[in-house]
N, C-alpha and C positions, 0 to 999 in steps of 0.2 A: 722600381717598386712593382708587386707582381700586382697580377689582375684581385687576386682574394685580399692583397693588402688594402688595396682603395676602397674594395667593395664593404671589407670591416668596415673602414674608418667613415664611408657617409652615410651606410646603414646606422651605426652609429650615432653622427651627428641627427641623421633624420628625427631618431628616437627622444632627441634631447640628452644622449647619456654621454655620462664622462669616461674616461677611461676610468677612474677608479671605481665606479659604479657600476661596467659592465666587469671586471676583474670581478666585485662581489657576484655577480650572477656566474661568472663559471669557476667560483670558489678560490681563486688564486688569491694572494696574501698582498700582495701590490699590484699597481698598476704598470713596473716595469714592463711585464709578458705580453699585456694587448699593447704598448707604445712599441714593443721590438716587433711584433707581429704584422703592425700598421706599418713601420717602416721599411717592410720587410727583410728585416735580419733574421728571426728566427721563421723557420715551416712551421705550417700546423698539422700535424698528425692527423691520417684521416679516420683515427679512432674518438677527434677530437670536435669533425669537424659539425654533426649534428650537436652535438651541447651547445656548440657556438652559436649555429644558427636558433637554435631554441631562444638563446640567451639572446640573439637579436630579432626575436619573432619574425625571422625568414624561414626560408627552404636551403640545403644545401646547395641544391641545382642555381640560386642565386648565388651565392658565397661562391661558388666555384667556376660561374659565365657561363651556364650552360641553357644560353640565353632562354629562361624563363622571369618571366618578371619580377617585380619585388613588389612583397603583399604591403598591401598600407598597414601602420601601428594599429593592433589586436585584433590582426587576422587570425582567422581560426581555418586550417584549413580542414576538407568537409571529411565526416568519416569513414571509413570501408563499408561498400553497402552491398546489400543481396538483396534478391528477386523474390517474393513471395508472393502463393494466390491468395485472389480478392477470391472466398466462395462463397460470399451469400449474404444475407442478414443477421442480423440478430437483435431480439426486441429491448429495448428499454420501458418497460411497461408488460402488458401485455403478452404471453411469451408467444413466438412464433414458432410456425412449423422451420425446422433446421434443414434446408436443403444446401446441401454442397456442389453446387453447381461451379466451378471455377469460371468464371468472368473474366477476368485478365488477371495480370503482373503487374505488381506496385515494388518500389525501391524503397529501403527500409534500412536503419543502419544495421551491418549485421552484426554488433554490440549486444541490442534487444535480443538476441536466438529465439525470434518470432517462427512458426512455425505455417502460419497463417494470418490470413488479415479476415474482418468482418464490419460489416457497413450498421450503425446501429442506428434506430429508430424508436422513438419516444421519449418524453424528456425527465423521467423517474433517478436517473444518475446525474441531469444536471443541476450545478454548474461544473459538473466536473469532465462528464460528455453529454454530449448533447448529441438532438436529432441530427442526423447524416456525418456523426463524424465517424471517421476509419476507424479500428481498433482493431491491435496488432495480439494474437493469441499464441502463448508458448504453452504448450501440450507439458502436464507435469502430473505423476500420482498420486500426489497431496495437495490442497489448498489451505494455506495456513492462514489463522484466525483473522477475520476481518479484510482480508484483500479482496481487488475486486475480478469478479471468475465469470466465464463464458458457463453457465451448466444448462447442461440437455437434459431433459426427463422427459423420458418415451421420444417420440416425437418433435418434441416441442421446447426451446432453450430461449437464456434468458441471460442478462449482464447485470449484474447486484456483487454486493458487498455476500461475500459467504461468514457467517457465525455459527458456530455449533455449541448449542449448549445441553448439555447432556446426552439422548439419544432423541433430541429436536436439531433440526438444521435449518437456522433460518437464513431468508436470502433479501437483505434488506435494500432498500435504496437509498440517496442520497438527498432529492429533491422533498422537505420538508412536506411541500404543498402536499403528496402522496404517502408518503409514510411519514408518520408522526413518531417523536421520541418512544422505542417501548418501555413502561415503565412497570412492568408485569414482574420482574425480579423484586425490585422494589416493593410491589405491592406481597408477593407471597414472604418475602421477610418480615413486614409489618405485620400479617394476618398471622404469621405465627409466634412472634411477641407482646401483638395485642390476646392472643388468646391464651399462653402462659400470663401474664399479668392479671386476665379474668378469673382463672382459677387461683391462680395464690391470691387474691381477693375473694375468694370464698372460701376457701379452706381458712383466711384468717378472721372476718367477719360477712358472715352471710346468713339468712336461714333458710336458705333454697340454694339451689346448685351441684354439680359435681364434686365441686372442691368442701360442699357443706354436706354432701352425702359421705363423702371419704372420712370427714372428721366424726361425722356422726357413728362410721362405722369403725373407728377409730377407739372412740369413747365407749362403744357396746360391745367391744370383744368380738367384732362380725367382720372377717376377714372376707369372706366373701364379697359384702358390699364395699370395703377398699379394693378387691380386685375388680368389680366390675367398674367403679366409677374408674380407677385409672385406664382402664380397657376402653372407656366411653372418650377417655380425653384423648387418648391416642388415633381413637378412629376418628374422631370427629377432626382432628386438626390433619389427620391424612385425607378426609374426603377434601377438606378445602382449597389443599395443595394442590390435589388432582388436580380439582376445579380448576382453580387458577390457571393450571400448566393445561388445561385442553383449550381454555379460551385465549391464552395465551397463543397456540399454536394455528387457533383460528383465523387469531386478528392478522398473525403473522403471514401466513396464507392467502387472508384477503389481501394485503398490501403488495405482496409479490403479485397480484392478480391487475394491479393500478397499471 
């Protein structure tokens, strides 16, 4: 019996598996092929021989004696890793100034295509980071909605959730205590629902208002005064928009400022 035939059969046993159960793990139809293989009648192919090991949560170099040890059941072994620089800070709160000073070399797997690391501070992202933990940055053109982004402005950079909504870009955080739910969408939907509803309630019973100025000019043949009241409701429901959307960007601002 060769050295790979024993080494199947108490890797094997170690596992708990039977021969017809490891056969289902490298897809064969019975269990004759791992009982010929254990006995050593038939070779294994060395196209064959990493499935196998898979299939017994080993390494080949074990399968084969190539005296490396044999991992304990749901070893993982560790994955390909790269060097990249630690260069600096970056705030969670507060933004800091962004100096790229390189500090040293940290191991990282190189799966992430990190391009950098950065040591963050303040607790506005947590419970997701927190003060002094690493965070590993991959340099890319775009940031797609809602992920969380290293951004620099002028000088001074900052680790938040990126959103863009419209020609505002907000950079929100995670930690409740510091940013509070926005609800500023919500509210400029409601202010321009409630404000249609105001006016077709006066256009249909009113005797004051826009909607009762419209009907009045309506009723008098005076086009002018429907074009001026519909001109009044249009502006008036765009100043409030505004409004909303500048205080909107305030609040936003302040928060990124925590």
């Amino acid at each position: 019996m060769s050295d790979l035939s024993t080494r199947v059969r108490l890797r094997r046993e170690q596992l708990g598996l039977s021969q017809e159960e490891l056969a289902q793990r490298m897809g064969y139809r019975s269990k004759s092929s791992i009982t010929k293989l254990e006995k050593g009648i038939n070779d294994l192919p060395q196209s064959k021989v990493e499935e196998l090991a898979a299939a017994l949560e080993t390494t080949p170099a074990y399968l084969l004696g190539l005296d490396a040890p044999c991992p304990p059941p749901g070893f993982e072994p560790l994955p390909a890793m790269t060097q990249v620089p630690l260069i600096g800070s970056i705030a969670c709160g507060t933004p800091i100034t962004a100096e790229q000073n390189i500090e040293r070399y940290i191991g990282v797997p190189a799966a992430w295509r990190a391009d950098f690391a950065l040591t963050c501070h303040g607790d506005s992202m947590s419970p997701t980071i927190c003060d002094g933990d690493i965070v590993c940055i991959r340099c890319q053109p775009e940031v797609e909605q809602g992920e969380i982004a290293a951004v620099r402005i002028g000088g001074e950079a900052t680790l938040k959730h990126f959103h863009r909504q419209g020609d505002a870009v907000m950079l929100l955080a995670d930690n409740a205590a510091v940013c509070p739910p926005m609800i500023f969408t919500g509210l400029r939907v409601a202010m321009g629902a409630a404000w249609m509803a105001l006016v077709a309630a006066e256009l249909l019973a009113a005797s004051e208002g826009l909607g009762y100025m419209i009907q009045q000019g309506r009723y008098s043949s005076k086009p002018a005064l429907v074009f001026v009241g519909m001109l009044m409701i249009g502006l008036v429901g765009l100043v409030m928009d505004v409004v909303l959307h500048w205080l909107e960007k305030k609040v936003a601002k302040g928060m990124n400022a925590v």
